[in-house]
C-alpha positions as CSV (number, residue, x, y, z in Angstrom):
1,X,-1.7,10.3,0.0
2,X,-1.8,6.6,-0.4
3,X,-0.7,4.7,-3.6
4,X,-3.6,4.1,-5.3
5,X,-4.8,5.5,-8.2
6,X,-7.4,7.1,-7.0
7,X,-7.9,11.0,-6.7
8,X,-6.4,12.3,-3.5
9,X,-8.6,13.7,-0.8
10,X,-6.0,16.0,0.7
11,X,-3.1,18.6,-0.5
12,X,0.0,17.8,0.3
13,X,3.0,20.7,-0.2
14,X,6.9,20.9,-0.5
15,X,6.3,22.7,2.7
16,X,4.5,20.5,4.6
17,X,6.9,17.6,3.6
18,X,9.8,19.7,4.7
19,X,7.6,20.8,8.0
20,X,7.1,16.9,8.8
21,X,11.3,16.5,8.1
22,X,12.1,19.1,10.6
23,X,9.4,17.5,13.6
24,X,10.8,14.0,12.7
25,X,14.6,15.5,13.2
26,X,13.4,17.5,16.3
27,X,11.4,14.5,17.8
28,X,15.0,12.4,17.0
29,X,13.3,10.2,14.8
30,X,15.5,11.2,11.6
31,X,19.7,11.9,11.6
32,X,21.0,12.0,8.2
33,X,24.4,11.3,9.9
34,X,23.3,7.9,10.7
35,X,20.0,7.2,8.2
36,X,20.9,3.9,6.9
37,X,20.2,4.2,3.4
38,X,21.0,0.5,2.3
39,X,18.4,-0.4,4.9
40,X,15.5,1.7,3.5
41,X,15.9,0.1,-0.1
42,X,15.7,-3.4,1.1
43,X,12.6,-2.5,2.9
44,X,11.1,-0.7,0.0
45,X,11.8,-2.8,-2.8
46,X,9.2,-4.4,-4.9
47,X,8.8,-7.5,-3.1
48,X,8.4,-5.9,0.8
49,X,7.4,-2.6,-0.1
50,X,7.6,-1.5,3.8
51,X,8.1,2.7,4.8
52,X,9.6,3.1,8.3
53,X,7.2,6.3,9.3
54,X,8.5,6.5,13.3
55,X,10.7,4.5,15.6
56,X,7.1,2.2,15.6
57,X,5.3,2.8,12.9
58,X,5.5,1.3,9.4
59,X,3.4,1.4,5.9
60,X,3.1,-1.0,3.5
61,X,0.9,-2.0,0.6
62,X,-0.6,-4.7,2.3
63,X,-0.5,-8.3,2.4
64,X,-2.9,-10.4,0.3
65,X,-3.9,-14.1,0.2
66,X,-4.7,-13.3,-3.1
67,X,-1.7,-14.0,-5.4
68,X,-0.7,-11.4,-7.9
69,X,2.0,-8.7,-6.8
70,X,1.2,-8.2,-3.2
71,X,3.0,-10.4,-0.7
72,X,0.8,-13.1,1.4
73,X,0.2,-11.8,5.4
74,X,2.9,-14.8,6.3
75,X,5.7,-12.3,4.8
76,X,5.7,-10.0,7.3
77,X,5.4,-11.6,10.6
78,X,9.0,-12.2,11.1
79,X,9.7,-8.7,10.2
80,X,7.2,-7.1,12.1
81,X,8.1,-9.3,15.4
82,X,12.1,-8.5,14.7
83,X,10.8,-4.6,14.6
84,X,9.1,-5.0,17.7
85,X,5.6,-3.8,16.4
């Protein structure tokens, strides 16, 4: 499900987390010998708030122009160019 507060529209299990693990280790998306784990909490800290999902697919909260917590659209281009996406 998303982060929002609203009430989720779908179930999601232990199992099918652990089922989506094993595709991304057999589709060689995922090593735990070689996840870099430093790399995962700059991208998901407060301020970027970016999920690697696949080799070229990322989630984020979103940019805003708005102010408030969410970072402005202008954030992310250098990081989404350097990723390649």
């Amino acid at each position: 499900r998303d982060a929002t507060f609203s009430r989720s529209d779908f179930d999601l299990t232990i199992l099918d987390c652990c089922k989506g693990l094993s595709r991304s280790i057999q589709m060689g998306w995922f090593d735990a010998k070689t996840f870099d784990l430093a790399r995962y909490e700059e991208l998901y800290d407060p301020h970027n708030d970016i999920t690697q999902l696949t080799p070229k697919l990322y989630a984020f909260r979103g940019p805003t122009g708005k102010g408030g917590d969410h970072a402005p659209p202008e954030h992310f281009i250098d990081f989404f160019q350097e990723a390649g996406v």
